[in-house]
C-alpha positions as CSV (number, residue, x, y, z in Angstrom):
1,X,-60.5,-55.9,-110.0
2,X,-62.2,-52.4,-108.4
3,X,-62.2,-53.3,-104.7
4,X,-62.2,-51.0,-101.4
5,X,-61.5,-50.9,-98.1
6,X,-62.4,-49.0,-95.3
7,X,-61.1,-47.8,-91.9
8,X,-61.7,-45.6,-89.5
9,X,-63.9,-44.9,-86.2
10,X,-66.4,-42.4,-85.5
11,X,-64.6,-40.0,-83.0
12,X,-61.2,-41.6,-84.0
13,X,-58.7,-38.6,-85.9
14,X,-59.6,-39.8,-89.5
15,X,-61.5,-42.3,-91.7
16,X,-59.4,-43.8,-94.8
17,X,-60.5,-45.6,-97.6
18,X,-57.8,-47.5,-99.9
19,X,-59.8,-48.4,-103.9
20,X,-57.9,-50.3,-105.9
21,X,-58.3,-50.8,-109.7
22,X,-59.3,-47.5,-111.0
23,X,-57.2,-47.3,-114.1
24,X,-54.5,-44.9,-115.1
25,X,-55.4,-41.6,-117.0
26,X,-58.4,-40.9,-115.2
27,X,-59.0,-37.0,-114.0
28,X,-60.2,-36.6,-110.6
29,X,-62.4,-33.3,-109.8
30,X,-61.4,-33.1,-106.1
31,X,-64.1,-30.1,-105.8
32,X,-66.5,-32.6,-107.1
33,X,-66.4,-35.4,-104.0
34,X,-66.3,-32.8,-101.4
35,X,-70.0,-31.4,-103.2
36,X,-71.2,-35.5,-102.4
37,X,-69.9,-35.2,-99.2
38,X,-71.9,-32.2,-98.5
39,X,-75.0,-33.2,-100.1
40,X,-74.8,-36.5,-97.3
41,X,-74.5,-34.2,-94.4
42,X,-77.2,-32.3,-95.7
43,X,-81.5,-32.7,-95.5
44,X,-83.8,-31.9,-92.3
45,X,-83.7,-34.2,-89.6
46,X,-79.7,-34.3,-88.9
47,X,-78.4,-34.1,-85.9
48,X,-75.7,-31.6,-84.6
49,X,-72.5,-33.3,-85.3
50,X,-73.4,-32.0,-88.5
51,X,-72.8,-28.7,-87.7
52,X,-69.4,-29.8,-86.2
53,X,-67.9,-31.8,-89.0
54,X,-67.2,-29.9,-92.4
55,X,-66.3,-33.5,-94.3
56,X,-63.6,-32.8,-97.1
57,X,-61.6,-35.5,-98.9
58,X,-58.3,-35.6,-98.6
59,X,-56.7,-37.6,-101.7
60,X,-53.2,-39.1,-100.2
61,X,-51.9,-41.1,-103.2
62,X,-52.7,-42.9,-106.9
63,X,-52.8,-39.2,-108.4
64,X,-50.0,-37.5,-109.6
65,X,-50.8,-34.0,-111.6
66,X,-54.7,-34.7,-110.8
67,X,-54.8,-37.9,-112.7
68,X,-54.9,-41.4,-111.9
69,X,-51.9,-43.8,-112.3
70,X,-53.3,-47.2,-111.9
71,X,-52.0,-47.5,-108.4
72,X,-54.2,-47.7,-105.4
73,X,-56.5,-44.8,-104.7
74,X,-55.7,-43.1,-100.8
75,X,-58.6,-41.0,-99.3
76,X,-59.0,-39.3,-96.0
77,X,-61.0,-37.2,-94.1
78,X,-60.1,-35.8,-91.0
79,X,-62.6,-35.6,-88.2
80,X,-63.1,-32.8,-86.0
81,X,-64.8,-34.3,-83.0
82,X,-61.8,-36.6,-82.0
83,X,-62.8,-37.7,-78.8
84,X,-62.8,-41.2,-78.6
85,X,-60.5,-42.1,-76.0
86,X,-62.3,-39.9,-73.5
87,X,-65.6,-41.3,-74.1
88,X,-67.0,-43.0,-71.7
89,X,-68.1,-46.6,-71.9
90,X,-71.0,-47.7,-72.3
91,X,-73.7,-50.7,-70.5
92,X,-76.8,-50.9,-71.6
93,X,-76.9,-51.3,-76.1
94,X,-79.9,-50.0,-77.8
95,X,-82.5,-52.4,-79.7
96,X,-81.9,-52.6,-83.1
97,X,-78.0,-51.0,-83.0
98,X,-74.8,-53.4,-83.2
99,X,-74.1,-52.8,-79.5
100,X,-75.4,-56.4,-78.1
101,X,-74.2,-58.8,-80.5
102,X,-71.2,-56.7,-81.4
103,X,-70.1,-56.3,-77.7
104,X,-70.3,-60.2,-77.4
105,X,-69.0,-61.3,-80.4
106,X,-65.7,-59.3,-80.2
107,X,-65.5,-59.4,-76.1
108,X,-65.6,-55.9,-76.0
109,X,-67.2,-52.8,-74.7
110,X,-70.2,-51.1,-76.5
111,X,-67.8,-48.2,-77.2
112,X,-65.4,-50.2,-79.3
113,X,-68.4,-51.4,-81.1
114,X,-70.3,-48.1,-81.9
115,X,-66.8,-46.5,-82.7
116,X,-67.0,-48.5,-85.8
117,X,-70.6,-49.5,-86.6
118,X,-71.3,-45.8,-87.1
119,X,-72.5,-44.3,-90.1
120,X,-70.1,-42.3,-90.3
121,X,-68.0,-44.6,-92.0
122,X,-70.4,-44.0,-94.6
123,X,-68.6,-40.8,-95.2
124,X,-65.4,-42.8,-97.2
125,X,-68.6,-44.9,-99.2
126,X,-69.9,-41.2,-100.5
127,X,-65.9,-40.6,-101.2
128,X,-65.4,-43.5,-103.2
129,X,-68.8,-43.3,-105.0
130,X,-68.2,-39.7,-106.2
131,X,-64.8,-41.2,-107.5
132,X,-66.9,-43.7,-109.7
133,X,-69.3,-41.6,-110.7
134,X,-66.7,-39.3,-112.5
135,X,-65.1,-42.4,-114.2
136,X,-69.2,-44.0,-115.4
137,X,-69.4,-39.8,-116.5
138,X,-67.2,-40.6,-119.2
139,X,-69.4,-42.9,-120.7
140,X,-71.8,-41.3,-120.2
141,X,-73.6,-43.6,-117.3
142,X,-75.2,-41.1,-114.6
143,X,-76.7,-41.8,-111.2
144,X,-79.1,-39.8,-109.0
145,X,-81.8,-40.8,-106.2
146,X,-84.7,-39.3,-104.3
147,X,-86.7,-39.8,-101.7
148,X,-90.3,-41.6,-101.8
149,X,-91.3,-42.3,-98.2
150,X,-90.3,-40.4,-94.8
151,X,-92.3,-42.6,-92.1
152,X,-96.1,-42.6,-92.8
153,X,-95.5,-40.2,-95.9
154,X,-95.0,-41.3,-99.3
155,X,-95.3,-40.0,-102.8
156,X,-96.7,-42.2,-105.6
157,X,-95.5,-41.2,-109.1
158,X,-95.3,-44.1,-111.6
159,X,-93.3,-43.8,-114.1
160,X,-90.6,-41.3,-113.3
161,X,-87.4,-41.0,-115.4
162,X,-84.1,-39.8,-114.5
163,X,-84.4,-36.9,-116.4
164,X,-87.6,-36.1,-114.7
165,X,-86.2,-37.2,-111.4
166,X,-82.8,-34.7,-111.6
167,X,-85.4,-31.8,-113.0
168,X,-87.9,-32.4,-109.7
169,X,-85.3,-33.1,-106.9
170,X,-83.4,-29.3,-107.8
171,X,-83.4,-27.3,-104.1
172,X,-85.5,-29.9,-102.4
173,X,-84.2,-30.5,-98.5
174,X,-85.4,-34.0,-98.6
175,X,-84.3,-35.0,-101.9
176,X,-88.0,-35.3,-102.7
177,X,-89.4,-34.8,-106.2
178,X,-92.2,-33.2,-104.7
179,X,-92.4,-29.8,-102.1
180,X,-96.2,-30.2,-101.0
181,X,-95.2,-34.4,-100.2
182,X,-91.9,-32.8,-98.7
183,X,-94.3,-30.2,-96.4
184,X,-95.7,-33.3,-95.2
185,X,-92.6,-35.1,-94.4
186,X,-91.0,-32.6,-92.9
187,X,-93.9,-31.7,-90.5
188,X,-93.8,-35.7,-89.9
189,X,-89.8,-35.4,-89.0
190,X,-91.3,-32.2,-86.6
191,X,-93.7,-34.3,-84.8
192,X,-91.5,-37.4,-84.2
193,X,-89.0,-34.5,-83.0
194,X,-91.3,-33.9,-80.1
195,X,-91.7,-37.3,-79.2
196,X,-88.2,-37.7,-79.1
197,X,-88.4,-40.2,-81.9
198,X,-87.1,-41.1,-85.1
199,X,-88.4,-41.7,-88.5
200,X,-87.1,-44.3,-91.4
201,X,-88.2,-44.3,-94.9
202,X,-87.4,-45.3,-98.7
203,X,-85.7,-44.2,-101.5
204,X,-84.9,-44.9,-105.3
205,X,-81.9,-45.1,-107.1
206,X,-81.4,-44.4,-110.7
207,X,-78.4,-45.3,-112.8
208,X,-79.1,-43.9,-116.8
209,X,-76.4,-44.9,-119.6
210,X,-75.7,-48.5,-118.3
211,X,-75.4,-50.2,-121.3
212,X,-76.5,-53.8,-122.4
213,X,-74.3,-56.8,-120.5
214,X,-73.2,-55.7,-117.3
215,X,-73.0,-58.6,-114.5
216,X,-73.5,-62.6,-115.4
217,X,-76.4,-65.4,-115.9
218,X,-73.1,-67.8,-115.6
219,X,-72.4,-67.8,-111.7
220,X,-74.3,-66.4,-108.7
221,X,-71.2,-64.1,-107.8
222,X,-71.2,-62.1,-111.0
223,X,-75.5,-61.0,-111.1
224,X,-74.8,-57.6,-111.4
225,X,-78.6,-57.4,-108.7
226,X,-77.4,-59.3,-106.3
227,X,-73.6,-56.9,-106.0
228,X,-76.1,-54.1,-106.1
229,X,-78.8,-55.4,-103.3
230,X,-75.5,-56.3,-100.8
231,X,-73.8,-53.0,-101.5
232,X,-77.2,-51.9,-100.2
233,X,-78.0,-54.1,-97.6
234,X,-74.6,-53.1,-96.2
235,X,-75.1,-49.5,-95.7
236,X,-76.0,-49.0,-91.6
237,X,-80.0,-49.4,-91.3
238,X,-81.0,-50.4,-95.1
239,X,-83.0,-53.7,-94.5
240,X,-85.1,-54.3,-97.7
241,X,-83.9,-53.9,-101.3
242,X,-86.4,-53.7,-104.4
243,X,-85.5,-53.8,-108.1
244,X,-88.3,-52.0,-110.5
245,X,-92.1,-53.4,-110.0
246,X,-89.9,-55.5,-106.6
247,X,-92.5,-56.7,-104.1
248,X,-95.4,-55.6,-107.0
249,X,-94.4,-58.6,-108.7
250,X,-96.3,-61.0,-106.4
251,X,-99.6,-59.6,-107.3
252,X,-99.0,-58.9,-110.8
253,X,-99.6,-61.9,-113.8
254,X,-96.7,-62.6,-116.0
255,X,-98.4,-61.1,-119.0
256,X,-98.6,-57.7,-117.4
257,X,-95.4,-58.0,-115.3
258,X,-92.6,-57.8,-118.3
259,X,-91.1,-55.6,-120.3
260,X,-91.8,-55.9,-124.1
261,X,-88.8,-55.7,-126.2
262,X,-89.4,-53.9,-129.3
263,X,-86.8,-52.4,-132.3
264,X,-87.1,-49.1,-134.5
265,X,-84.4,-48.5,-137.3
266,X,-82.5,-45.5,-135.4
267,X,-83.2,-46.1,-132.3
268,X,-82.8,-49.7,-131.5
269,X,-84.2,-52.0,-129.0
270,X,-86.1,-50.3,-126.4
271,X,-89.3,-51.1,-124.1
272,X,-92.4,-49.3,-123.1
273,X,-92.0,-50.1,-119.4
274,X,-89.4,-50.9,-117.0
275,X,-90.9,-53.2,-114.3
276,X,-87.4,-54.8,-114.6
277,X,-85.6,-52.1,-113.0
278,X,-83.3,-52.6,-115.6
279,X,-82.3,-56.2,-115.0
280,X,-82.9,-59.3,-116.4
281,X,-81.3,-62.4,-115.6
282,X,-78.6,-60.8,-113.5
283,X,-77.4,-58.6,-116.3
284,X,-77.8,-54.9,-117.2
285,X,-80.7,-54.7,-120.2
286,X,-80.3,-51.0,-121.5
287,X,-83.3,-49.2,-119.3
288,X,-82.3,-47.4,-116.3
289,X,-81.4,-49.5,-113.3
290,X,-84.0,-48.5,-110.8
291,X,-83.1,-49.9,-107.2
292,X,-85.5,-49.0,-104.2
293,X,-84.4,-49.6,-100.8
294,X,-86.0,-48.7,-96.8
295,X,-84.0,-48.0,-94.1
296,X,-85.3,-48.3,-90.8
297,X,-85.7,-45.6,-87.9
298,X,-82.7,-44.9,-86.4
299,X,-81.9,-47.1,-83.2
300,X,-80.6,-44.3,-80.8
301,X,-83.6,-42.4,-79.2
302,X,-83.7,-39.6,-76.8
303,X,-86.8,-41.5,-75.6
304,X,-84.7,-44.9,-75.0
305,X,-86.4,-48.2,-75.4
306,X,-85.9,-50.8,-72.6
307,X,-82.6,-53.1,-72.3
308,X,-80.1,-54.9,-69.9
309,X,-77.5,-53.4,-68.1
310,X,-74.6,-56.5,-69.4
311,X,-72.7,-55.7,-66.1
312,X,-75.4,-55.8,-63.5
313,X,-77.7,-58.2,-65.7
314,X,-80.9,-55.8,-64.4
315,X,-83.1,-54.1,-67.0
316,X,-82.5,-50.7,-67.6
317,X,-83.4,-47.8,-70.3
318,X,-80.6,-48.1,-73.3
319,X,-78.0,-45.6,-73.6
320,X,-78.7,-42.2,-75.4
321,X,-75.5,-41.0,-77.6
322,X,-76.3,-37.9,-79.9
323,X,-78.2,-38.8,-82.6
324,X,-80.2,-37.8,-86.2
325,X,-84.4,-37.8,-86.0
326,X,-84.3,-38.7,-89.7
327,X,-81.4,-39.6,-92.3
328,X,-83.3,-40.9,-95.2
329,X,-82.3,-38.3,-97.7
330,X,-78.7,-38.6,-96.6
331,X,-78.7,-42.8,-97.1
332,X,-80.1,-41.9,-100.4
333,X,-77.0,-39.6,-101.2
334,X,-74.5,-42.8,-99.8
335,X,-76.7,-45.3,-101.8
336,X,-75.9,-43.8,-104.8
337,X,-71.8,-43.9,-104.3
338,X,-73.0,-47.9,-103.3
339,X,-74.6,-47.7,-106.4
340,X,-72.2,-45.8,-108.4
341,X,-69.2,-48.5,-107.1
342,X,-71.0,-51.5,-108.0
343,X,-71.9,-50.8,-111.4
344,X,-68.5,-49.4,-112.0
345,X,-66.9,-52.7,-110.7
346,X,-69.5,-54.6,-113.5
347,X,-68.4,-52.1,-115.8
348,X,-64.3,-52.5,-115.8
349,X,-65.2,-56.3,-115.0
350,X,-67.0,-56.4,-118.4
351,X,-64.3,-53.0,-120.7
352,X,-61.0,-54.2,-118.1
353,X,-57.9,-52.4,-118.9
354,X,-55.5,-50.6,-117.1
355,X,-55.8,-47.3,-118.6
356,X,-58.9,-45.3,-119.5
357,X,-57.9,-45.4,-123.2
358,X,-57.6,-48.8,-123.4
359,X,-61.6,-49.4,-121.9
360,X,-62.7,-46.7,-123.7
361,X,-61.4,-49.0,-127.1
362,X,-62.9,-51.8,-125.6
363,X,-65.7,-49.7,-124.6
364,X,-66.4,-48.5,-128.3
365,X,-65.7,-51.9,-129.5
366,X,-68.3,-53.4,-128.0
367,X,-71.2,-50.6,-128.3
368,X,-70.3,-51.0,-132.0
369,X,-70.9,-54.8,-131.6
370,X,-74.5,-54.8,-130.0
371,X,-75.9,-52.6,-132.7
């Protein structure tokens, strides 16, 4: 079973990540997970720690000669800002961050909680994405995102495909398919700049080569959506998760909202459209996987909101700790390892082995099967 765990806090030495259940034989491109890295600390709008922190994995054990052994996967990255035990505490939590119910539930100072609630554990998430995505590479299953919406600005372009998206996105500093929509957007991150505000926004996922039969119909824990939408939901300000057509559905009628299933000798099944986002019933259908998801502005402002001071009980402005105007095209870059992990976990669930020639057998087994 592919499982992870994280650990780590934002100005602590180093985040670690333990992944368990890649299988043996599997080659690791190093150079290839630092590039992920990079592209998450990357897009306008970031704040400076991103000019401190030069993120490189570190893999500490599973590999021996570059390849996988079965054993559990070690990864590290060392932080350069390690200052968290001269920090000072802090009083007053921000609206909409984990400070207030985090500092209550655990009895603890906002410090402790922020240490830990930060998205920079996100860092380790990118990490062990870019170690899935090499391992769905060799069959051929690819995953790539972009940006549709940076706070009033959005681009409207039905019926994108990952090809077109990974053609579009090349040398964009938004991830945005589009440079006159990512003019607008950045002037948008500009003007929230001078406010001392910050922006949210949306973004869609795209995972091409799934094949047929990944997740369950048979119990609630194995709908290969529903791993995807939590993975999601997990990552630090994501609060809405769409499949395909998603919130479209409620104004559509039944005969335009499916996808017709049609067959050509040659090519097989296939469909026209793809309001499914490439789910049906909890289970992979062939089309790409399209997953859309908003994350919301970022809760620490230059311009604080009002709060409570939770030692002298008296309202007060929140506390201001250094902070990004807009990170939409960098959540897009960790909801793709979310993604990447997820359907990977579906995919050695459904081809398990513990070597990569024995699920590449039962791989080719079962392709052969379905046609």
């Amino acid at each position: 079973m592919l499982q992870y765990i994280t650990s780590g806090e934002s100005h602590g030495k180093y985040l670690i990540a333990i992944l368990e259940g890649i299988p043996s034989g599997l080659s690791v491109n190093t150079a290839l997970i630092n590039k992920e890295l990079r592209r998450r600390q990357e897009g306008y709008g970031r704040g400076p720690r991103m000019d401190i922190e030069k993120d490189q994995v570190m893999i500490t054990s599973g590999l021996i000669k570059g390849k996988t052994t079965g054993a559990p996967i070690g990864l590290m990255i060392i932080n350069k800002d390690v200052t968290v035990d001269s920090l000072p505490q802090l009083l007053r939590p921000r609206p909409g961050h984990a400070d207030f119910a985090g500092a209550l539930k655990y009895d603890q100072g906002i410090r402790e909680v922020l240490e830990r609630s930060s998205a920079r554990e996100t860092a380790l998430r990118v990490a062990v994405g870019a170690l899935c995505k090499q391992l769905l590479q060799k069959f051929n299953i690819n995953i790539i995102s972009h940006v549709v919406r940076i706070g009033t600005v959005n681009i409207n372009h039905p019926n994108l495909t990952f090809e077109m998206v990974k053609k579009m996105i090349k040398a964009s500093r938004l991830n945005c398919i589009s440079r006159e929509v990512e003019k607008r957007m950045i002037k948008e991150i500009n003007q929230a700049m001078k406010r001392n505000d910050t922006l949210g926004g949306e973004f869609e996922v795209f995972a091409n080569g799934v094949p047929v039969g990944l997740g369950s119909y048979v119990h609630h824990m194995r709908k290969l959506d529903a791993a995807i939408a939590q993975g999601l939901m997990s990552i630090q300000a994501v609060k809405a998760v769409e499949f395909g057509l998603g919130v479209g559905y409620a104004a559509a009628s039944g005969s335009r909202a499916h996808d017709e299933l049609f067959y050509a000798k040659g090519k097989g099944y296939y469909r026209k459209t793809n309001n499914a986002g490439g789910i049906e019933g909890g289970m992979s259908n062939g089309s790409d996987i399209i997953v859309r998801a908003t994350m919301k502005p970022i809760a620490t402002l230059k311009r604080p909101l009002l709060s409570v001071n939770m030692k002298t009980k008296k309202t007060d402005s929140a506390s201001f700790e250094r902070s990004d105007i807009c990170a939409v095209p960098s959540c897009s870059v960790i909801a793709e390892g979310v993604v990447a992990y997820e359907i990977t976990r579906a995919f050695l669930e459904k081809f398990g082995g513990d070597s990569l020639t024995e699920i590449t057998r039962n791989y080719k087994g079962y392709i052969r099967q379905i046609k």
